[in-house]
C-alpha positions in Angstrom: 124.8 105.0 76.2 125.8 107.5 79.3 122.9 107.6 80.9 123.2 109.3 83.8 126.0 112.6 83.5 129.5 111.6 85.4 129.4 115.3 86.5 125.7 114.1 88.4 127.5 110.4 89.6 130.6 112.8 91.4 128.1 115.2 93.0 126.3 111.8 94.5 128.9 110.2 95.4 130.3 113.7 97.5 127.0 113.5 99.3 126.9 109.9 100.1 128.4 108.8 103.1 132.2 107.6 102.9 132.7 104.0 102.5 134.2 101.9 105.1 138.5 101.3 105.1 137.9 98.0 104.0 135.1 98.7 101.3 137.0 101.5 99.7 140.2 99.0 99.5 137.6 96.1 97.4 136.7 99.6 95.6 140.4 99.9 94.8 141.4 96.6 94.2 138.8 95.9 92.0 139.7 98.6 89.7 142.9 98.4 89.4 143.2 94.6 89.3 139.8 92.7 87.7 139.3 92.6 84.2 135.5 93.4 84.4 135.2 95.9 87.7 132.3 97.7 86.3 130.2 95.1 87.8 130.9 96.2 91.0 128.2 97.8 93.1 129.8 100.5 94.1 129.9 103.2 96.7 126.1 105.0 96.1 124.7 101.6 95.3 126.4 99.6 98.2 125.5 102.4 100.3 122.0 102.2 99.3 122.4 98.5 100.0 123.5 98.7 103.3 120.5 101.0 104.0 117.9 99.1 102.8 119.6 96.2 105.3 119.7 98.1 108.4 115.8 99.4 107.8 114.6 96.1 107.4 117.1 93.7 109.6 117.1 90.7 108.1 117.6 87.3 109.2 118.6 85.4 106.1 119.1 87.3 102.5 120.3 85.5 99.4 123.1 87.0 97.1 122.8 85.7 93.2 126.5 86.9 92.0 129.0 87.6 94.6 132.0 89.0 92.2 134.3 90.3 94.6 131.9 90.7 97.4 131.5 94.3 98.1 127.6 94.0 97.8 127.5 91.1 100.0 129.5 92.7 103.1 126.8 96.2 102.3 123.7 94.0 102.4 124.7 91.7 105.7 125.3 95.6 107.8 122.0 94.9 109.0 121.4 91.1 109.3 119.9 89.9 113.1 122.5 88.8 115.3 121.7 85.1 114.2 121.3 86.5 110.5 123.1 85.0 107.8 123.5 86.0 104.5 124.4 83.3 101.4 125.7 84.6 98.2 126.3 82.4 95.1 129.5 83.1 92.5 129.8 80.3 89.5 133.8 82.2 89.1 135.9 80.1 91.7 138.6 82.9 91.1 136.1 85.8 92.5 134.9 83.2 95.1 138.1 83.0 96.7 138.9 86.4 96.6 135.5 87.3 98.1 136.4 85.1 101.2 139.3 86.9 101.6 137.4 90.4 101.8 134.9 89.0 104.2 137.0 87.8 106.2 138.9 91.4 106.1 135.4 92.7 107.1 134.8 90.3 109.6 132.0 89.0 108.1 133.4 85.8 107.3 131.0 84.0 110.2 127.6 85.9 109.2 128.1 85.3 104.9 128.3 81.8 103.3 129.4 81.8 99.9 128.5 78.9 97.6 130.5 78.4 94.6 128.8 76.9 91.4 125.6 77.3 89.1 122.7 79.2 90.9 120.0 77.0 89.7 121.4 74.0 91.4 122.3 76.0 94.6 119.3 77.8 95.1 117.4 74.8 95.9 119.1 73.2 98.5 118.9 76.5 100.6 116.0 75.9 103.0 115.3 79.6 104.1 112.5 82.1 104.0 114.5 85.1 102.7 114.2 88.5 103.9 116.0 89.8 100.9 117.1 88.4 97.5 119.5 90.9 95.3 119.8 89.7 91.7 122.9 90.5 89.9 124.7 88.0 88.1 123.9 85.9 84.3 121.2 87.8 82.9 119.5 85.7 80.4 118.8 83.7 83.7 116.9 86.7 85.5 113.4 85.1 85.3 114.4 81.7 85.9 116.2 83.2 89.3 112.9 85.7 90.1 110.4 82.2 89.6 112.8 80.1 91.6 113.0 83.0 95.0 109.3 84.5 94.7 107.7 81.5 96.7 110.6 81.3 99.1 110.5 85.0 100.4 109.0 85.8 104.0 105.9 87.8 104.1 107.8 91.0 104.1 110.3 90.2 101.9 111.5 91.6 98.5 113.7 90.8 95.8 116.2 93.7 94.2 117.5 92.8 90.5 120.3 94.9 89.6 121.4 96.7 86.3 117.7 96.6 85.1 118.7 99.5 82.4 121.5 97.2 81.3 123.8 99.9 80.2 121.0 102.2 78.6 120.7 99.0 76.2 116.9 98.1 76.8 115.8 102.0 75.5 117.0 100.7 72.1 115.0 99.7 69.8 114.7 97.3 68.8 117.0 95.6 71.9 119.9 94.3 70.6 122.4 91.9 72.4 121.4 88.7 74.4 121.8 90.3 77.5 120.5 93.5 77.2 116.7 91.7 75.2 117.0 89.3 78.4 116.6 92.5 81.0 114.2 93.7 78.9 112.2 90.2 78.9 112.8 90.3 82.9 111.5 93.9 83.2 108.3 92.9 81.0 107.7 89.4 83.0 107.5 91.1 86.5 105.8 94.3 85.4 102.9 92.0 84.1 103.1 89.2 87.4 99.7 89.9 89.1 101.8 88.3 91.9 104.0 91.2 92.8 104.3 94.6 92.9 107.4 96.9 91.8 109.5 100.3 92.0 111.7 100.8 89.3 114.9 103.2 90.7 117.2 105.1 88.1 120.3 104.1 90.5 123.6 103.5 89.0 122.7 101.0 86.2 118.9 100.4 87.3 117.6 98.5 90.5 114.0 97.1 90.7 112.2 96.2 94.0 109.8 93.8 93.7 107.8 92.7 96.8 104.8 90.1 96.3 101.2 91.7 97.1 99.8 91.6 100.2 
């Protein structure tokens, strides 16, 4: 399902600020060389990413899903100057070739990639975080949101990605593993007392979720 008109996507992405050399050469490579590069962020997205890390200047964000790392070098723009940001990919292939973009980027000091299952990794990380972006497995979306929401700082928020799913979770009913488990995600935090939200039509869908003060 095209949800949003690729005449509309063009437009935004003339208006939106140029991405860096070495952004627009992940962009690229991606493209013309992964077999999936539709899950990248993107230039809007990753620009929107990059925004939200210079407003709030965070000291430590989490990454669930690296793929080739273009998201991770737009969300550490803003990091404090002892920031770090630690981004999890299960794929050793797109782990290896993210650590070769951040270290194109420079970034290779300020991000720490961990390779292997989230749910064992997110554990051992003993950080308040400032920022938590959720984009990888999706039938693991909840068990990633329940597993962050205690561990974010008082101002922190977490930012799930492709909450639309593809236009998938306006069937109905849902079809498709995936696409019923965004739809489960987007039900669980609209009804957590806990938190509060902002559902943005951007790209593929990105929620903010933020706990209540």
């Amino acid at each position: 399902m095209e949800l949003i008109n690729t005449l509309v996507e063009k437009y935004a992405t003339e208006f939106t600020s140029p991405e860096s050399t070495v952004l627009k050469g992940i962009n690229e490579d991606t493209y013309a060389n992964h077999d999936q590069p539709h899950m990248l962020s993107g230039h809007v997205q990753g620009k929107f990413l990059s925004f939200i890390s210079n407003i709030v200047r965070p000291r430590y964000v989490l990454e669930i899903g690296t793929f080739t790392g273009y998201s991770a070098i737009c969300l550490a723009e803003g990091l404090q100057k002892d920031g770090e940001l630690h981004t999890i990919e299960i794929k050793e292939e797109d782990a290896e070739l993210s650590k070769e973009n951040f270290k194109a980027a420079q970034l290779q000091d300020k991000i720490l990639l961990h390779c292997g299952k989230a749910t064992d990794i997110i554990p051992t990380l003993p950080y308040l975080w400032d920022i938590v972006f959720i984009d990888a497995d999706k039938v693991s979306y909840i068990d990633y949101y329940e597993m962050v929401l205690p561990r974010l700082s008082d101002n922190g928020f977490i930012i799930a990605d492709n909450v639309l799913f593809h236009g998938q979770v306006l069937e109905d009913p849902v079809k498709g593993k995936s696409a019923k488990a965004i739809d489960a995600f987007n039900k669980h935090v609209a009804a957590d007392e806990r938190t509060e939200q902002v559902f943005l039509t951007v790209r593929d869908g990105l929620m903010l979720i933020k706990k209540k003060n």
